[in-house]
SEGUFI-654695 format. One line per field, with one value per residue: residue number from 1; residue in one letter; x, y, z of N, C-alpha, C in turn. Coordinates in nm, 3 decimals. Layout:
BEGIN
sero: NUM,... .
drenfi: A,... .
n.c1: X,... .
n.c2: Y,... .
n.c3: Z,... .
ca.c1: X,... .
ca.c2: Y,... .
ca.c3: Z,... .
c.c1: X,... .
c.c2: Y,... .
c.c3: Z,... .
This chain:
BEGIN
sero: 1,2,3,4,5,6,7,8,9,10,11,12,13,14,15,16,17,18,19,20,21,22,23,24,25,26,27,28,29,30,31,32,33,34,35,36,37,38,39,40,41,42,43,44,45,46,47,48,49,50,51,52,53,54,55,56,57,58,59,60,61,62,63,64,65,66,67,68,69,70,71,72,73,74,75 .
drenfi: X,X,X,X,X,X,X,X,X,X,X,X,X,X,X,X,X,X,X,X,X,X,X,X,X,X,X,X,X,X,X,X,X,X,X,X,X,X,X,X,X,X,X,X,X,X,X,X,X,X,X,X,X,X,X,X,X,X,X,X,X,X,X,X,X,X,X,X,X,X,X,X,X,X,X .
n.c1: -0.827,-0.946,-0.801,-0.816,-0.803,-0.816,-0.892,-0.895,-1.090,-1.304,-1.465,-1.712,-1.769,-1.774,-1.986,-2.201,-2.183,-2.234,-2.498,-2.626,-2.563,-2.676,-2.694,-2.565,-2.258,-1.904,-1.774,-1.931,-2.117,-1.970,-1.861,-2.126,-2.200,-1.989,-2.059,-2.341,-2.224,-2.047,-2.260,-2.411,-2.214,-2.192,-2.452,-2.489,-2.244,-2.368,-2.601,-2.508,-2.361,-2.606,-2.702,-2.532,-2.543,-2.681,-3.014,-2.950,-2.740,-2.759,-2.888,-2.704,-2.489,-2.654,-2.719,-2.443,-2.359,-2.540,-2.463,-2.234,-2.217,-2.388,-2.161,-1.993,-2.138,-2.102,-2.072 .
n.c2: 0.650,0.609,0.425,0.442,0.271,0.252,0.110,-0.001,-0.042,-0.225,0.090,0.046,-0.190,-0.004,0.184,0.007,-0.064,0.135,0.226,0.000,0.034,0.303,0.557,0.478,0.424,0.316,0.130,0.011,-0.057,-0.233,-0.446,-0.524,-0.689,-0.873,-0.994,-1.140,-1.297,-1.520,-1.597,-1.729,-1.902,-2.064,-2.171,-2.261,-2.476,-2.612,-2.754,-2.888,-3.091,-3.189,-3.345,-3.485,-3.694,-3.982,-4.017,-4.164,-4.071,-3.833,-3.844,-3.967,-3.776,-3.560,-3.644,-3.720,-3.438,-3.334,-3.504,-3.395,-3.126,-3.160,-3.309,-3.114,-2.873,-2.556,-2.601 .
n.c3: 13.151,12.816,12.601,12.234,11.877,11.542,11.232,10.949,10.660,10.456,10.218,10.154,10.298,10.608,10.491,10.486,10.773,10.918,10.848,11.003,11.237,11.325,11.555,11.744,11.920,11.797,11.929,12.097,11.943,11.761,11.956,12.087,11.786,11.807,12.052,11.966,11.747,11.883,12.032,11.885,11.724,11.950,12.022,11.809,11.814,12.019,11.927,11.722,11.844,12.044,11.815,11.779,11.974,12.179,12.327,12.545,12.600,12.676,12.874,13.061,13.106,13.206,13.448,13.549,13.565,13.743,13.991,14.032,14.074,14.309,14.513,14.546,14.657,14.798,15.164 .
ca.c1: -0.852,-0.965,-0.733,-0.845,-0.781,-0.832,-0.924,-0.903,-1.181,-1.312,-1.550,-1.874,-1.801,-1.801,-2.110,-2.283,-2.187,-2.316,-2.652,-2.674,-2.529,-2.724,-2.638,-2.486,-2.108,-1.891,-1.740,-2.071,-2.197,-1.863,-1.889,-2.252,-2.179,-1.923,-2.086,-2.400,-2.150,-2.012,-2.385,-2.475,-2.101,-2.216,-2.576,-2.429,-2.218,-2.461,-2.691,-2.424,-2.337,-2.670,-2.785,-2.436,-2.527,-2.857,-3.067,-2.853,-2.572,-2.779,-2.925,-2.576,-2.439,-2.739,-2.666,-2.317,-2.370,-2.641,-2.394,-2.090,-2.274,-2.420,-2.074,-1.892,-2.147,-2.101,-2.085 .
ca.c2: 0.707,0.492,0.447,0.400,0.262,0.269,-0.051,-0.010,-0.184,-0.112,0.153,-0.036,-0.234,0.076,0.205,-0.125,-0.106,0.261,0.221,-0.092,0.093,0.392,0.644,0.398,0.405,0.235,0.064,-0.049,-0.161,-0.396,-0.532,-0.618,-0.769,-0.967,-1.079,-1.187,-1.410,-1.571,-1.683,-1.807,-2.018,-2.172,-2.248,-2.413,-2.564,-2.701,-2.785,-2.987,-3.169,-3.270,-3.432,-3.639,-3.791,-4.023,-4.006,-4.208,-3.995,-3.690,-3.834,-3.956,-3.617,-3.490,-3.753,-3.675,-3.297,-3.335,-3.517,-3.311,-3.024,-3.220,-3.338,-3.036,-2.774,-2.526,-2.649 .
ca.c3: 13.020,12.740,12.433,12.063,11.759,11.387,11.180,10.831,10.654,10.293,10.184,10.135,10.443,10.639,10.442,10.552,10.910,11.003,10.850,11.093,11.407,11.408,11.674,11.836,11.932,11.734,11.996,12.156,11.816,11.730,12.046,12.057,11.702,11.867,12.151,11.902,11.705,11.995,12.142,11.776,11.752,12.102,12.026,11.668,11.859,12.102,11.858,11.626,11.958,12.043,11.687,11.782,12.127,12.170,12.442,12.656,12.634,12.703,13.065,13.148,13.118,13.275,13.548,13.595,13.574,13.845,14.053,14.027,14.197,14.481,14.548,14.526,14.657,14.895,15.298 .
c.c1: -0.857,-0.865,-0.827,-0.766,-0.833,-0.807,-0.976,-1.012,-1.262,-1.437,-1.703,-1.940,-1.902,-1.947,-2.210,-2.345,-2.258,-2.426,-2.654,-2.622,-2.551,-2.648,-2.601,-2.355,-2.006,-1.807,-1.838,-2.109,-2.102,-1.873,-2.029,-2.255,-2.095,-1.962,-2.205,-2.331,-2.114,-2.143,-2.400,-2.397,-2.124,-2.327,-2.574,-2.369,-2.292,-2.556,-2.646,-2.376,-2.430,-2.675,-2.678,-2.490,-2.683,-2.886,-3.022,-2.727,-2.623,-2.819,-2.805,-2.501,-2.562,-2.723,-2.526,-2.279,-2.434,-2.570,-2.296,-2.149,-2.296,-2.278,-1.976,-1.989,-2.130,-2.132,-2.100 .
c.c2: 0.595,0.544,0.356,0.323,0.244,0.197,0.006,-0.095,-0.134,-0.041,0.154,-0.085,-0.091,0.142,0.120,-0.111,0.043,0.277,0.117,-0.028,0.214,0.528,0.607,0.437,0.326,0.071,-0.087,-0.154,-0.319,-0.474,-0.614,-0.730,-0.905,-1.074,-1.195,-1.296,-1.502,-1.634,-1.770,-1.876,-2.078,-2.227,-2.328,-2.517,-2.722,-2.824,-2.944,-3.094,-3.240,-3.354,-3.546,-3.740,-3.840,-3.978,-4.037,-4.150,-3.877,-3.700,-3.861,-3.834,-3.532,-3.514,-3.734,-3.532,-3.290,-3.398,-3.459,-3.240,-3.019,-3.216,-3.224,-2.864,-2.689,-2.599,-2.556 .
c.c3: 12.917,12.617,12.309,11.962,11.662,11.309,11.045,10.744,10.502,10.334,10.242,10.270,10.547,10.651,10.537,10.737,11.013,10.962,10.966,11.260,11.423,11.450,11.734,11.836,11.890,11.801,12.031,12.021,11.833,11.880,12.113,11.921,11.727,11.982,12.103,11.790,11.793,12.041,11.985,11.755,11.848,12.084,11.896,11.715,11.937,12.026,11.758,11.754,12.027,11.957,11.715,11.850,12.112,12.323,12.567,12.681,12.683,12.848,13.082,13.170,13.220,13.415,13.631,13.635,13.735,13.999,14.113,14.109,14.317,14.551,14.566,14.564,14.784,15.038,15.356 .
């Protein structure tokens, strides 16, 4: 059996968040919202982590990545 709860949140918010979720479930929604934050914090991430590394840092990682596997894949 699934349990609930009840998240206080202002007015407006509210307002806001059931024009954008529809007939959807509110569950379903916040957790698609959540999972869509989460990919866009990882591909910022990514993104802010390339512009660091040059080219030579991106084949050595590529290099070492590409290794690791060999070395460690299934027998």
């Amino acid at each position: 059996m699934t349990k609930y709860s009840t998240i206080s949140i202002p007015i407006d918010t509210r307002k806001l968040l059931e024009k954008a979720k529809g007939e959807e479930e509110w569950g379903e929604f916040i957790l698609k919202l959540f999972t869509e934050a989460q990919r866009l914090r990882g591909k910022k991430s990514f993104e802010e982590l390339t512009e660091t590394l040059t080219e030579e840092d991106l084949k050595a990682i590529t290099e070492s990545s590409k290794e690791l596997r060999e070395r460690f894949a299934f027998r």
